[in-house]
C-alpha positions as CSV (number, residue, x, y, z in Angstrom):
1,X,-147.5,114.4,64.9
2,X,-144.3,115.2,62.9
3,X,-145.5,112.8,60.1
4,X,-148.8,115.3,59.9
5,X,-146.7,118.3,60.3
6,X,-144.9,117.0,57.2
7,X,-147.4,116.0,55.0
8,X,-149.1,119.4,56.1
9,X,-145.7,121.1,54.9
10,X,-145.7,119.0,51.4
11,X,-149.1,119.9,50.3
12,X,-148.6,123.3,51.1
13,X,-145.9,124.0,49.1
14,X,-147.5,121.6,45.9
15,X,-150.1,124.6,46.7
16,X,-148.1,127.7,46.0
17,X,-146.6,126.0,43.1
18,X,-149.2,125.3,41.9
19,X,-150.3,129.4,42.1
20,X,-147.1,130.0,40.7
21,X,-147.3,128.2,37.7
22,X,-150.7,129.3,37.3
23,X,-149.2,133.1,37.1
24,X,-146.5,132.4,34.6
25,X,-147.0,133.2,30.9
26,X,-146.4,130.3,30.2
27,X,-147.5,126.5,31.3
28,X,-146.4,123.0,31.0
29,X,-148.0,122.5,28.1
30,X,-146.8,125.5,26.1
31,X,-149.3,127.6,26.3
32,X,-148.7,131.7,27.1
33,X,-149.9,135.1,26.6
34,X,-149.4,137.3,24.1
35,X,-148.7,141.0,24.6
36,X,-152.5,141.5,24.8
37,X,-153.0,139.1,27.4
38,X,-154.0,135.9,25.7
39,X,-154.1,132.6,27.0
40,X,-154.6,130.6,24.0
41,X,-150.8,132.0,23.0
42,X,-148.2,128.9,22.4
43,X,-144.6,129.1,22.5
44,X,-142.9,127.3,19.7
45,X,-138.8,126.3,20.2
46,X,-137.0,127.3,16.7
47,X,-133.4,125.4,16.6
48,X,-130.8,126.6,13.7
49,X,-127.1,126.7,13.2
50,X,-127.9,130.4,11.7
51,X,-126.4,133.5,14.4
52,X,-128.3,136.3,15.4
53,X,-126.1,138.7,13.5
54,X,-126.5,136.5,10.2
55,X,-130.1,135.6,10.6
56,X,-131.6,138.8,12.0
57,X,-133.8,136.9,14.1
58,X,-135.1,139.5,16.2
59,X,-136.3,141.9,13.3
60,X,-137.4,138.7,11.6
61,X,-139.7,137.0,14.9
62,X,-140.9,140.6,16.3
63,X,-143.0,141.1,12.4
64,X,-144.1,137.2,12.5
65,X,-144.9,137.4,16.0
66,X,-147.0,141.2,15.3
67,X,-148.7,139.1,12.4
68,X,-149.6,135.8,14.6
69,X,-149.9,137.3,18.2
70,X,-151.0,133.5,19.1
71,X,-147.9,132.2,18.2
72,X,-144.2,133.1,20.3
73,X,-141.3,132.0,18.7
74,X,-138.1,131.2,20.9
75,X,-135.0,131.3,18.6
76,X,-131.8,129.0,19.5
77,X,-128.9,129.1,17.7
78,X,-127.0,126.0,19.0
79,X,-123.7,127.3,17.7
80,X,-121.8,130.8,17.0
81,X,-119.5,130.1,14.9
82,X,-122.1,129.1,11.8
83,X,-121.3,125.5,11.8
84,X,-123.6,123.1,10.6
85,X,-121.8,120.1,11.1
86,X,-121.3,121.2,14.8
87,X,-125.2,122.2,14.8
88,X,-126.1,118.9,13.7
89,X,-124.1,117.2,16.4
90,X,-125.8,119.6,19.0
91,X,-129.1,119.1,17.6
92,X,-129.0,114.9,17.5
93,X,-127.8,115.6,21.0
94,X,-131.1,117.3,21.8
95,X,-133.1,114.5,19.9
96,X,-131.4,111.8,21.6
97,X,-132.0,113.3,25.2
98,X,-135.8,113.5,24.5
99,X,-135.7,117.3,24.5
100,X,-139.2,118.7,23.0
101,X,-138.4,120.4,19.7
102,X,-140.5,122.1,17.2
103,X,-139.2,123.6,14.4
104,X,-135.3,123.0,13.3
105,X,-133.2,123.7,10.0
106,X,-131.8,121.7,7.5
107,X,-128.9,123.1,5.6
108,X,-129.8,120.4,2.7
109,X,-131.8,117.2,2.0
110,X,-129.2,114.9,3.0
111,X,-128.9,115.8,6.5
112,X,-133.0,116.2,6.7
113,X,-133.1,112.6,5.2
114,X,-130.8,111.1,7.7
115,X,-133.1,112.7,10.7
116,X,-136.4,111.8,8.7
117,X,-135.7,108.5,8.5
118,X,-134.3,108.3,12.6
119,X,-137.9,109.4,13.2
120,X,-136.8,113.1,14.1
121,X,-138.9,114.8,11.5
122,X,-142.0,115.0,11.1
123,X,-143.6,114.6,7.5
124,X,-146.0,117.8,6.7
125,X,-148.5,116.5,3.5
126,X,-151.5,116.9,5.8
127,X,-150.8,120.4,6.5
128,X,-150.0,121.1,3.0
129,X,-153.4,119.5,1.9
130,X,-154.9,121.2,4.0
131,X,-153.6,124.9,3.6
132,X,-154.0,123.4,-0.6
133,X,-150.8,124.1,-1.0
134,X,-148.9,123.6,-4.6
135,X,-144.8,123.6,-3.6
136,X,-143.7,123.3,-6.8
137,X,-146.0,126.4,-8.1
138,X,-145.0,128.7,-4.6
139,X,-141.5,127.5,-4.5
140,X,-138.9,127.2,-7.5
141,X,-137.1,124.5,-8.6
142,X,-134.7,123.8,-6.4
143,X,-134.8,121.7,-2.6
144,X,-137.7,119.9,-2.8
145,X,-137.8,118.1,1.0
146,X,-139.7,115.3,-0.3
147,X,-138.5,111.9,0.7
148,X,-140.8,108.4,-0.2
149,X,-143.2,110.6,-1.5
150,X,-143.7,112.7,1.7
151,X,-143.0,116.3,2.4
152,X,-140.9,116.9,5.5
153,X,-140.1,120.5,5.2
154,X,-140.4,123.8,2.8
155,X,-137.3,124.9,1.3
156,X,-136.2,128.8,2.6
157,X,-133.3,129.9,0.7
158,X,-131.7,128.7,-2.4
159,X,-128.4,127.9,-3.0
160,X,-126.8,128.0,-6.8
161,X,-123.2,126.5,-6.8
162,X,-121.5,128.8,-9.2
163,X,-117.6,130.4,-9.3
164,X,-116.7,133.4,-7.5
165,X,-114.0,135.8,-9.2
166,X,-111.6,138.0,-7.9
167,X,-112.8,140.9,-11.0
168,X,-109.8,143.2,-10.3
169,X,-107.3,139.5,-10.4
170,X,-109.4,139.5,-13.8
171,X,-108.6,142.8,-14.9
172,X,-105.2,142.8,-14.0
173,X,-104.7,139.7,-16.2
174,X,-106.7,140.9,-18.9
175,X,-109.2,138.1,-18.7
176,X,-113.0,138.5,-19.0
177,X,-116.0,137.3,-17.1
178,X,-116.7,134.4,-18.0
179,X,-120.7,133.6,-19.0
180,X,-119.8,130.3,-20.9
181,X,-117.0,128.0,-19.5
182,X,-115.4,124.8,-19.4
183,X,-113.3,123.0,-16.9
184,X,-110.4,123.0,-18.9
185,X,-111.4,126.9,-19.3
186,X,-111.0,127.1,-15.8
187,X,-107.6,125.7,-15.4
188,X,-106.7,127.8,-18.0
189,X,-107.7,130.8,-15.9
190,X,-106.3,129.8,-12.6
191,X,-102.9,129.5,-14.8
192,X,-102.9,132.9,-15.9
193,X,-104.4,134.3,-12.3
194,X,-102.0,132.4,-10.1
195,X,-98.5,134.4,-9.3
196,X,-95.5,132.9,-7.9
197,X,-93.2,135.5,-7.4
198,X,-93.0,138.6,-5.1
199,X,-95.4,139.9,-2.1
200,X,-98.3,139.3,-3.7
201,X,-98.0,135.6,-4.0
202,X,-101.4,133.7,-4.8
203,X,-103.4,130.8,-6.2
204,X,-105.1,131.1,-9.0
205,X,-107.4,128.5,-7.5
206,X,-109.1,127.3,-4.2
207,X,-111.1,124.0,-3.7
208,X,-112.5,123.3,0.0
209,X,-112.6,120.0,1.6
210,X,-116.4,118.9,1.3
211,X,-116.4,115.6,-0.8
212,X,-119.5,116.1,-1.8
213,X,-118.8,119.3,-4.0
214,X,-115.3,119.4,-4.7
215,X,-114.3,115.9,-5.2
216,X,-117.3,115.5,-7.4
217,X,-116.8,118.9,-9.6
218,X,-117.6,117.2,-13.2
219,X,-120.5,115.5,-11.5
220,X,-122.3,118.5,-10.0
221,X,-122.2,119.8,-14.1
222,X,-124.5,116.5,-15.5
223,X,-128.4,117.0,-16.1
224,X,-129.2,113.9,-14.0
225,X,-127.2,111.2,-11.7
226,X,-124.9,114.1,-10.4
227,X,-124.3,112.0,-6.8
228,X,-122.1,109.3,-6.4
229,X,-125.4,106.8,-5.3
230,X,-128.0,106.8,-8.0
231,X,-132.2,107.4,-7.4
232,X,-132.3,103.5,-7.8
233,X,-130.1,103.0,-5.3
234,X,-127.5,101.8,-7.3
235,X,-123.9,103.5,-7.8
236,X,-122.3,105.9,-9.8
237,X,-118.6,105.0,-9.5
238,X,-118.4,104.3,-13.0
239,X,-119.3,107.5,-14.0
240,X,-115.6,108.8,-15.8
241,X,-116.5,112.2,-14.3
242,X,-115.8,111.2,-11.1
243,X,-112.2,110.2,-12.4
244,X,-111.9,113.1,-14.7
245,X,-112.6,115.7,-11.6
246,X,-109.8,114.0,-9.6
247,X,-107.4,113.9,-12.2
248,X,-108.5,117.3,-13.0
249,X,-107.3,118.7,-9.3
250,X,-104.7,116.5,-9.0
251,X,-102.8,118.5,-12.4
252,X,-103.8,122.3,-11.1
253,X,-102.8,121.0,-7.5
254,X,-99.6,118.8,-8.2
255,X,-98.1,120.0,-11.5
256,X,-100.0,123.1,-12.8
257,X,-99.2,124.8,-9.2
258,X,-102.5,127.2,-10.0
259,X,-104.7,125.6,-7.0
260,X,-104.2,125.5,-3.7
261,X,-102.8,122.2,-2.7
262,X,-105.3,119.7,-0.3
263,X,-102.1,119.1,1.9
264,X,-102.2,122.7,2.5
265,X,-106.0,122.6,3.2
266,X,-105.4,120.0,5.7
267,X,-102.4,121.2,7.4
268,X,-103.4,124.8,8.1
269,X,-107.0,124.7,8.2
270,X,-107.8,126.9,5.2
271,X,-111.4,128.2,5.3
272,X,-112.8,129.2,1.9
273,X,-113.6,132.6,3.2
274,X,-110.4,133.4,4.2
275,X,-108.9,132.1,0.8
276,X,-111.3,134.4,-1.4
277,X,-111.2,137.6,0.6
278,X,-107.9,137.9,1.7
279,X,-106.8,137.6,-1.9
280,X,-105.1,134.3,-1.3
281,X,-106.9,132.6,-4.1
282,X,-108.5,134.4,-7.1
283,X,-111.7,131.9,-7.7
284,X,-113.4,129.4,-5.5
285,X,-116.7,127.2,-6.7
286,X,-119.1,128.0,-4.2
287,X,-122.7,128.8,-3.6
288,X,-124.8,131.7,-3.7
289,X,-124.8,132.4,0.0
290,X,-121.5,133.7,-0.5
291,X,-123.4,137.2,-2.0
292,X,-123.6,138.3,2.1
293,X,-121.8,135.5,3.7
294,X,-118.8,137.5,4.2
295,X,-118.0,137.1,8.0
296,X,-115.2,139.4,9.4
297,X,-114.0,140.3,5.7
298,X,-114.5,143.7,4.1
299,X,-113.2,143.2,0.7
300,X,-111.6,146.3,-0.8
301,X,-112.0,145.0,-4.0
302,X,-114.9,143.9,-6.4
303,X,-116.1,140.3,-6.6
304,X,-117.7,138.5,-9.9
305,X,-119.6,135.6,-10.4
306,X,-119.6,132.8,-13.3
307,X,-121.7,129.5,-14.3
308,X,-120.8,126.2,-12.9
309,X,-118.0,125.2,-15.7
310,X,-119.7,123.0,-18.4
311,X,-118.3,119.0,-18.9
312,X,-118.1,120.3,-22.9
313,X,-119.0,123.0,-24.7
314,X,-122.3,122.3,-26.1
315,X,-125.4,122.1,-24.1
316,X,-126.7,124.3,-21.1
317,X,-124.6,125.3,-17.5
318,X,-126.3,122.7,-15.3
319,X,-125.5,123.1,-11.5
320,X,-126.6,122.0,-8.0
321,X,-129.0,123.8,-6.8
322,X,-130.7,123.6,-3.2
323,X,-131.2,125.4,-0.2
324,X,-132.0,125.2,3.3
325,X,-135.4,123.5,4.9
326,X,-137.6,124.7,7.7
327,X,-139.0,121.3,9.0
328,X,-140.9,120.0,12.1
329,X,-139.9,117.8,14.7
330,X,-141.9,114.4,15.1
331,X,-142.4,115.3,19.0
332,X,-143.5,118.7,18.9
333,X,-147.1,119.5,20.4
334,X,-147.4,122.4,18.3
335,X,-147.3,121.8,14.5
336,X,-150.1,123.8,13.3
337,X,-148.4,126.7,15.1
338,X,-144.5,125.6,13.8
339,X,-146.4,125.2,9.9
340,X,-147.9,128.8,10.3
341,X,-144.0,129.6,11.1
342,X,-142.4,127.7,8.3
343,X,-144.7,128.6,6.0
344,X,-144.4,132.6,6.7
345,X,-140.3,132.2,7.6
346,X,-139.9,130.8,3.9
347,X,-142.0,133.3,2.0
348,X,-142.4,136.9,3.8
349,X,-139.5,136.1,6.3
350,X,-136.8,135.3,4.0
351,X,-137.8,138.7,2.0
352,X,-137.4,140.4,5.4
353,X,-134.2,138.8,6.6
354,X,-132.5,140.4,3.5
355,X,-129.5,138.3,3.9
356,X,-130.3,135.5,1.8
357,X,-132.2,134.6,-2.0
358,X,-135.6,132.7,-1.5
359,X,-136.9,129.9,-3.3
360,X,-140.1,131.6,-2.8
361,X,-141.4,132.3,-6.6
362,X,-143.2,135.8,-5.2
363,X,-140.1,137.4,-4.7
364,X,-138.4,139.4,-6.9
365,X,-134.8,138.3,-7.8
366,X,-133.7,142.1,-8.8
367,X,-135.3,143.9,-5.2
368,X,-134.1,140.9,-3.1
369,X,-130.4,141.3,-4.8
370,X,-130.4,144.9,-4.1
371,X,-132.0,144.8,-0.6
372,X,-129.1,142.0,0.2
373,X,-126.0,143.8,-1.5
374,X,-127.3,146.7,0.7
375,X,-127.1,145.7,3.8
376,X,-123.3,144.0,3.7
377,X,-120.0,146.0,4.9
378,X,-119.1,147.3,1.1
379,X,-122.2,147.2,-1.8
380,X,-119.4,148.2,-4.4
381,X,-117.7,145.4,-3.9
382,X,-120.2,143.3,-5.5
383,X,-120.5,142.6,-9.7
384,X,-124.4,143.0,-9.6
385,X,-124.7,142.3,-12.9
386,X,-122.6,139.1,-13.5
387,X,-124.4,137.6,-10.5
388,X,-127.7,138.3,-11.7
389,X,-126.8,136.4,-15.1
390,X,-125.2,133.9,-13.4
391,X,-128.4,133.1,-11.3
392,X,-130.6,133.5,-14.4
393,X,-128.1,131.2,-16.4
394,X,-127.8,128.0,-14.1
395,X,-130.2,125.5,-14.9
396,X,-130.7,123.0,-12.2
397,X,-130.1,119.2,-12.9
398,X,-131.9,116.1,-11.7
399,X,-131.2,115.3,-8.0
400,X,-130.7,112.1,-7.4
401,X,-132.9,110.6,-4.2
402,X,-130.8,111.9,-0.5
403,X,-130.3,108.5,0.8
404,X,-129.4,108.5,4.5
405,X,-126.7,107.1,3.9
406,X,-125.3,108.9,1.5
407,X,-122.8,110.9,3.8
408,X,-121.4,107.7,4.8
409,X,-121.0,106.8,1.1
410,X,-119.2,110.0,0.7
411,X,-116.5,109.7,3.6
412,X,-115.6,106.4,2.3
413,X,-115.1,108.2,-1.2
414,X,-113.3,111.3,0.8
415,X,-110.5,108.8,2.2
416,X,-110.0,107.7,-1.3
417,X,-109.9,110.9,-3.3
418,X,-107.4,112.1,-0.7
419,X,-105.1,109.7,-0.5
420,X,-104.3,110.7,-4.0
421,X,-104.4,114.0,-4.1
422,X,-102.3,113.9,-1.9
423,X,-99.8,112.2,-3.6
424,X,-100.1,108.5,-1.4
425,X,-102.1,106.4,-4.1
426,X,-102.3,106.4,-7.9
427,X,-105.7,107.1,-9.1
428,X,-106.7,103.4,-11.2
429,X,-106.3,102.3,-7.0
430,X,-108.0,105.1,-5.6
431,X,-110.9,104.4,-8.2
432,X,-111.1,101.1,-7.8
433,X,-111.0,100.6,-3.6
434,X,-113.6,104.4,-3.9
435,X,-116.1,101.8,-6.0
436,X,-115.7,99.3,-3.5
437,X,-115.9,101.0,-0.8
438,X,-118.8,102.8,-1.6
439,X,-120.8,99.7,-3.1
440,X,-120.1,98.4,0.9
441,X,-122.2,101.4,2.1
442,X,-124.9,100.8,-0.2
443,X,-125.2,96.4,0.3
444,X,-125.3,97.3,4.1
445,X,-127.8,99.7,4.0
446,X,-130.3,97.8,1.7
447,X,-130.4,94.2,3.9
């Protein structure tokens, strides 16, 4: 009798959760109503180290989601503080657990390639043929996510690497903007900009930590083979401008005393933020998300933008250029819904976000600028019309092919390039165990 009684008491409550789920908006399989009532509507999962207060995500989903009423779009920031290392961490975390996902961001083609080839990502041609889609007519030329000749993403904003300027540093030491530089013109600026005496002690120079830009500073400036692993595969370690760049920073760091020394970096933690706005340093190479990407600062004084510094003199400013990606997980149940969200966060979106410059070509560089200078803590601070040369200027170079392994191949480098900037190792050693090291990475990766 009890057995029955229990059995009775199972089935029973299977029934009313059964009625339960059937009353939610939403069901196992995704599937919900829209504000109208409709039970065709799906909810998609939308995973980005981007904040609310950066990315605006509320304005941004409420117009996609009046657009596509089919569609609901769940946005999760996995981390506050605008870290995409420590998104990336968060998100493989996710991946690794078996966590459905459905759309995610990228902040470059080096950390999409890495996920791509794990199997995260999925690749997108067959939506693209079949919306007849041209990337390379809708989107300018900048962060292709294309990786053994498959798409696995569209690119949302672009990044330019360019120099930021302290204008009223400028001013005071009677030095222009600069539309047409060197390198050596730029340690011949942070000379003249860096003072050593008094309250108002500062650099004239800042370079952050990321091996990838500012251990590789002459690289970033070539038309093609700006990486330290070649599209064949092979390396670039014998490229002199890797040694040049060090050498470079080593003299403003170590003699010059214009840049802000790496043991510095290290020791205190300097962010690049902090350097630039509080007046610390006068210039910092750095990308174009810096136009809104502010954080707590309110600089009371007016910021100016340059070209990449040229190798030479002759020849055009050639610079990085890339951007985020919006791409798809491999496990999502809902792709045709996260392309119809890709598609319209990277066009219409990114217009509507104002926080950021799209790689869309509809957009209009001028309106986007003054929409984005708008909307930060203090529009005068910001040299509208050096940026938009700057911008206009910077011709991208060749990319070489994101390997993922190329981040490896870069930390090897990193341990390298510090140890003598740093003072620990002479820079013939540093090249030569940088080359070996590297050329490790890249035989252990092609077995």
């Amino acid at each position: 009798m009890g057995k029955k009684w229990y059995l009775c008491w199972i089935g029973l409550l299977v029934f009313v959760l059964f009625l339960a789920g059937c009353g939610n908006d939403e069901d196992a399989s995704g599937k919900g109503k829209d504000d109208s009532g409709n039970e065709d509507g799906v909810t998609i999962k939308f995973h980005t180290w981007i904040n609310d207060d950066a990315g605006k995500w509320d304005k941004v989903v409420a117009a996609f989601e009046e657009e596509h009423p089919e569609i609901n779009v769940e946005v999760e920031p996995l981390v506050e503080n605008m870290s995409n290392e420590e998104y990336l961490q968060k998100l493989d975390l996710l991946a690794s657990s078996g966590e459905e996902l459905d759309v995610m961001m990228f902040s470059d083609v080096t950390d999409l390639s890495k996920r791509a080839d794990a199997g995260l990502v999925a690749p997108i041609d067959s939506l693209i043929e079949e919306e007849k889609l041209n990337i390379e007519e809708e989107y300018s030329n900048s962060s292709y996510p294309k990786i053994d000749d498959s798409y696995y993403g569209l690119p949302g904003k672009m990044v330019t690497m360019l120099v930021l300027l302290n204008k009223d540093h400028l001013d005071e030491a009677g030095l222009p903007v600069p539309t047409d530089w060197t390198w050596e013109d730029y340690k011949e600026y942070a000379e003249k900009l860096t003072k050593t005496e008094g309250n108002t002690k500062r650099y004239g120079s800042y370079f952050h930590t990321w091996p990838d830009v500012y251990f590789i500073l002459k690289l970033l400036g070539k038309q093609e083979n700006s990486s330290i692993v070649n599209s064949d595969g092979t390396s670039n370690m014998e490229d002199p401008m890797l040694e040049e760049t060090l050498k470079l920073r080593y003299d403003m760091e170590q003699v010059d005393k214009s840049s802000v020394p790496l043991s510095e970096t290290l020791s205190q933690k300097l962010d690049y933020r902090q350097q630039f706005f509080s007046e610390s340093a006068s210039m910092i190479p750095s990308g174009s998300w810096m136009v809104s990407e502010w954080g707590a600062f309110t600089p009371d004084f007016t910021m100016a933008w340059a070209p990449w510094p040229k190798n030479n003199e002759e020849g055009p400013s050639y610079t990085e250029i890339g951007g985020d990606i919006f791409s798809i997980a491999n496990n999502s149940e809902h792709k045709e819904e996260a392309y119809t969200f890709i598609r319209w966060m990277t066009t219409e979106g990114m217009i509507l976000q104002e926080t950021w410059i799209p790689t869309w070509n509809n957009s209009d560089l001028n309106e986007v600028l003054d929409n984005i200078i708008a909307t930060t803590t203090n529009p005068e601070a910001v040299d509208k019309e050096s940026l938009i040369y700057t911008l206009e200027n910077s011709v991208p170079g060749i990319r070489s092919y994101p390997f993922s392994y190329l981040t490896e191949a870069y930390n090897e480098f990193n341990t390298e390039a510090e140890l003598y900037l740093l003072g620990d190792q002479d820079l013939e050693t540093t090249i030569s165990n940088a080359k070996e090291k590297v050329q490790a990475v890249i035989d252990e990766n092609q077995k």
